[in-house]
C-alpha positions as CSV (number, residue, x, y, z in Angstrom):
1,X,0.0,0.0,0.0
2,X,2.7,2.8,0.6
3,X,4.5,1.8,-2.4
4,X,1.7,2.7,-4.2
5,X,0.7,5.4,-2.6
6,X,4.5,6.5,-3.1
7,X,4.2,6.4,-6.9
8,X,0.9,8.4,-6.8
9,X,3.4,10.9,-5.5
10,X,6.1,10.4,-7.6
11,X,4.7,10.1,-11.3
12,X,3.0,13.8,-11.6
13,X,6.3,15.4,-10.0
14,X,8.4,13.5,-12.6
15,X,5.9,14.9,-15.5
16,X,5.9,18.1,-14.0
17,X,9.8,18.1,-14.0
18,X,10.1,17.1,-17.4
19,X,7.2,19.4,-19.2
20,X,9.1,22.7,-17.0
21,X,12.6,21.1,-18.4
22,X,11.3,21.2,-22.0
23,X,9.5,24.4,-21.6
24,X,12.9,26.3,-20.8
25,X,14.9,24.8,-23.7
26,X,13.3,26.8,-26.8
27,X,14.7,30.1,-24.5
28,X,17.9,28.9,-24.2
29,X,18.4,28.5,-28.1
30,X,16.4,31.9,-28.8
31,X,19.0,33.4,-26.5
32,X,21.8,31.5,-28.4
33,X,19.9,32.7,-31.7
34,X,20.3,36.2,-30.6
35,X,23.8,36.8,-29.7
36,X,24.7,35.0,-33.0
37,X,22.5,38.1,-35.0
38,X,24.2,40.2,-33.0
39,X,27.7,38.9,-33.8
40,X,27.4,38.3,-37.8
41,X,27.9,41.4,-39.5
42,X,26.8,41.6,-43.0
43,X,29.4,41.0,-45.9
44,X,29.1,45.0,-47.0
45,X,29.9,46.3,-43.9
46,X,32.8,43.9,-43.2
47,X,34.4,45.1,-46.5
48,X,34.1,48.6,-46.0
49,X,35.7,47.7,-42.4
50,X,38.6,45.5,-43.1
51,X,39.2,48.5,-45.9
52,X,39.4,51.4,-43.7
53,X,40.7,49.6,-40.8
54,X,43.6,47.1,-41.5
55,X,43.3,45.0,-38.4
56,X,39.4,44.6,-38.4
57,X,38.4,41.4,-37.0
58,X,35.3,39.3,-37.8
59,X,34.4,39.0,-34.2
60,X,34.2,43.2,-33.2
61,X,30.8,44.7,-33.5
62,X,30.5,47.4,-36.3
63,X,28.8,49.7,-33.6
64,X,31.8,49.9,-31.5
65,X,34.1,51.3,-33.8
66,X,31.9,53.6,-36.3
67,X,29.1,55.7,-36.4
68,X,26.7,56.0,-39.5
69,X,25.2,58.6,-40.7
70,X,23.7,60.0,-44.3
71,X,23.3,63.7,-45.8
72,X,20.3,63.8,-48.1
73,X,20.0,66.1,-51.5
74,X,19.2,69.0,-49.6
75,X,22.8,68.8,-47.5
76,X,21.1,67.4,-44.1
77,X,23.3,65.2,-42.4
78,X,21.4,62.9,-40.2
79,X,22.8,59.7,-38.0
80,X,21.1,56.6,-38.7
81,X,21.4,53.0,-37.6
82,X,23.0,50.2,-39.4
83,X,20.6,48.7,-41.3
84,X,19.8,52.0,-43.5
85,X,23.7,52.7,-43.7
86,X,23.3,49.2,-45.2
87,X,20.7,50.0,-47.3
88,X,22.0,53.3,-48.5
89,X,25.3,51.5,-49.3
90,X,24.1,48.8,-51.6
91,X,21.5,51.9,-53.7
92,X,24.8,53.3,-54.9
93,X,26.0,50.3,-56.5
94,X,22.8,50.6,-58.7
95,X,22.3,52.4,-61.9
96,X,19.6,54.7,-60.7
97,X,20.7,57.8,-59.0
98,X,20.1,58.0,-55.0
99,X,18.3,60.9,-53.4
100,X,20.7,60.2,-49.7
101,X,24.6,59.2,-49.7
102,X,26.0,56.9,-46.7
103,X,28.6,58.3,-44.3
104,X,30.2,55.6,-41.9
105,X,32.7,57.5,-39.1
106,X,35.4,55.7,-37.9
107,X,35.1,56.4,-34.1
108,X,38.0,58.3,-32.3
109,X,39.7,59.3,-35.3
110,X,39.3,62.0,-38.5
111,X,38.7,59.3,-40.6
112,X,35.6,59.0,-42.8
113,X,34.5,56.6,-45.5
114,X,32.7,58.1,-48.6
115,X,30.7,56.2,-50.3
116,X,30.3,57.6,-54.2
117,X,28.2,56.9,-57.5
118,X,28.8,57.0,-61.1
119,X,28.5,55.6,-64.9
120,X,31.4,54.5,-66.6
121,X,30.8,52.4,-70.4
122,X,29.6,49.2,-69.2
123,X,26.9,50.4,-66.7
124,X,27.3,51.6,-62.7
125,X,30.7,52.3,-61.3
126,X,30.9,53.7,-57.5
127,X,34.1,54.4,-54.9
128,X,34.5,54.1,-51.6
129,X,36.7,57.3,-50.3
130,X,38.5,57.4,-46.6
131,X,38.7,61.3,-46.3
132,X,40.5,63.1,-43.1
133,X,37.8,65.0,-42.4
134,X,40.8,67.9,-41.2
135,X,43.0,67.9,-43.8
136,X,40.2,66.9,-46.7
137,X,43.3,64.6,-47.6
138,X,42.2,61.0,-49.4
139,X,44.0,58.5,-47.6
140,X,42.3,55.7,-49.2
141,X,40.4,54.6,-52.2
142,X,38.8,51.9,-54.1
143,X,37.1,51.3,-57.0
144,X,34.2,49.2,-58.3
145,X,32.3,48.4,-60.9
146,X,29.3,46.5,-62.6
147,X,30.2,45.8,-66.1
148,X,33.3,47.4,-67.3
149,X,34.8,45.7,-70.3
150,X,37.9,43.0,-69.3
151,X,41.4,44.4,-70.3
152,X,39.9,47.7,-70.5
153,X,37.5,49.7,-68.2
154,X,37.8,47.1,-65.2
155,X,41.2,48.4,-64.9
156,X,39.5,50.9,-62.8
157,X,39.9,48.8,-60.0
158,X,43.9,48.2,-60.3
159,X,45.9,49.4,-57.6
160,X,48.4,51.6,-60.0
161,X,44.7,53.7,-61.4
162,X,43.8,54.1,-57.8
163,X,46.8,55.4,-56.6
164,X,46.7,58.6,-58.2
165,X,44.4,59.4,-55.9
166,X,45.2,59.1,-52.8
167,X,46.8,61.8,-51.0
168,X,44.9,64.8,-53.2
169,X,43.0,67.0,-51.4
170,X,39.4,67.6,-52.0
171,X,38.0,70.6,-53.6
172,X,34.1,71.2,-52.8
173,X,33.9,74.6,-54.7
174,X,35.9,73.3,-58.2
175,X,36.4,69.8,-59.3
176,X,39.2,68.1,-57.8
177,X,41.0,66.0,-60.8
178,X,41.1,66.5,-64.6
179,X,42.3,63.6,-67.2
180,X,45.6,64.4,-68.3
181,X,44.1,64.2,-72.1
182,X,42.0,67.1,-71.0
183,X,44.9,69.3,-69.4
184,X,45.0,71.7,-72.3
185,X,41.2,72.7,-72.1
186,X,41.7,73.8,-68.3
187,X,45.5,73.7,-67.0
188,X,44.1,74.4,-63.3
189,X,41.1,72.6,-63.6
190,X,41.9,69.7,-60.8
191,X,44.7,67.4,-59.8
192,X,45.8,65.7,-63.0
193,X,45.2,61.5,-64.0
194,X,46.5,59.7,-66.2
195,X,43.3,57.6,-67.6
196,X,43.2,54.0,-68.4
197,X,44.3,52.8,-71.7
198,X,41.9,52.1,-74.2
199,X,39.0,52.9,-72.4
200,X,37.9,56.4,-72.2
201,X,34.2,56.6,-71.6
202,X,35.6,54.7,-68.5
203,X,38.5,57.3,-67.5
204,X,35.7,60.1,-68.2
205,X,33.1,58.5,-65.9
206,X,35.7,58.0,-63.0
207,X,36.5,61.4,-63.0
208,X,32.8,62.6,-63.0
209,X,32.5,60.4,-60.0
210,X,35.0,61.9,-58.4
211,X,34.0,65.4,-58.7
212,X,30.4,65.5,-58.6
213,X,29.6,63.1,-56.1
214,X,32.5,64.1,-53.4
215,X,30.7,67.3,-53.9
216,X,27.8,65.9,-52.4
217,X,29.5,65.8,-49.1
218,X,30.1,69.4,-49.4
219,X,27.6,70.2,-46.2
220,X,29.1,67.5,-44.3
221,X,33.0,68.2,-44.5
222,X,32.1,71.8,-44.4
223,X,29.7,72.5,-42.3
224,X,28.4,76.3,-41.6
């Protein structure tokens, strides 16, 4: 009789334990679910990172070492969360023309990424400019493109093409660079390029780029 009287007892408190034991799990793995969101950063953003900062890991949070922000047609600068940065970033790699630019801070420094648009011959190009936001110096700069012709317009994303600008200082009032084919139409129109071989609608669409859409950032570099 008391041995059945102790399993009475001891069945429902065995249930009980296991229905509260599966009940918790699902919160353990949304938890686990969460941090991992939180961790992964999204393949954009960890290219622009490992870009303006050399020693970038996979593991650091994008929140704790830049700030975003975007400055509309209109010049407004306004600070936005990551997901619009993100957003903003990927429009520019698009043919259609974007009515707000991207702006990612690097925190504790004068650094700046500058996201820009353009056209070259084969469809969208765009840049990705590390400005001191001091000195208006480019300290950094890469280019990319959509469609540009193998051997010819994707040079645009060699390291020798590149090079020639970075360490010019931006000119928000004038344009800032001129193709050396052009020099004798305006001798102190803009830091002078050489353009890539064979493929000027290319050379002419980089240069564009350049001075019309750092431009854009005139209100944020120079603010009144």
């Amino acid at each position: 009789m008391k041995i059945k009287i102790l399993v009475l007892i001891l069945v429902p408190m065995i249930w009980n334990c296991k229905e509260n034991s599966d009940t918790a799990k699902p919160k353990v793995e949304v938890s686990k679910q969460e941090t991992l969101a939180v961790a992964e950063l999204p393949t954009s953003i960890k290219e622009l990172a490992k870009f303006a900062v050399p020693t970038f890991s996979d593991a650091a949070n994008s929140d704790e070492w830049m700030i975003f922000k975007e400055i509309d047609a209109n010049g407004t600068v306004t600070s936005i969360n990551r997901q619009r940065a993100i957003d903003l970033y990927k429009a520019i790699t698009k043919p259609q023309q974007v009515s707000a630019m991207p702006i990612f801070e690097i925190k504790n420094t004068d650094m700046v990424i500058l996201p820009i648009q353009g056209k070259g011959f084969g469809g969208a190009i765009w840049a990705n400019v590390v400005v001191d936001r001091k000195t208006l110096e480019i300290k950094k700069i890469t280019f990319e493109h959509k469609a540009e012709s193998e051997g010819y317009g994707a040079a645009l994303t060699q390291s020798t093409f590149e090079n020639q600008f970075v360490g010019a200082k931006i000119n928000l009032d004038e344009n800032s660079f001129i193709l050396k084919k052009n020099m004798e139409q305006r001798l102190d129109d803009g830091m002078v390029v050489d353009g890539i071989s064979g493929a000027t609608m290319t050379s002419d669409g980089v240069i564009e780029m350049m001075n019309l859409g750092l431009k854009k950032y005139k209100e944020y570099l120079m603010p009144k």
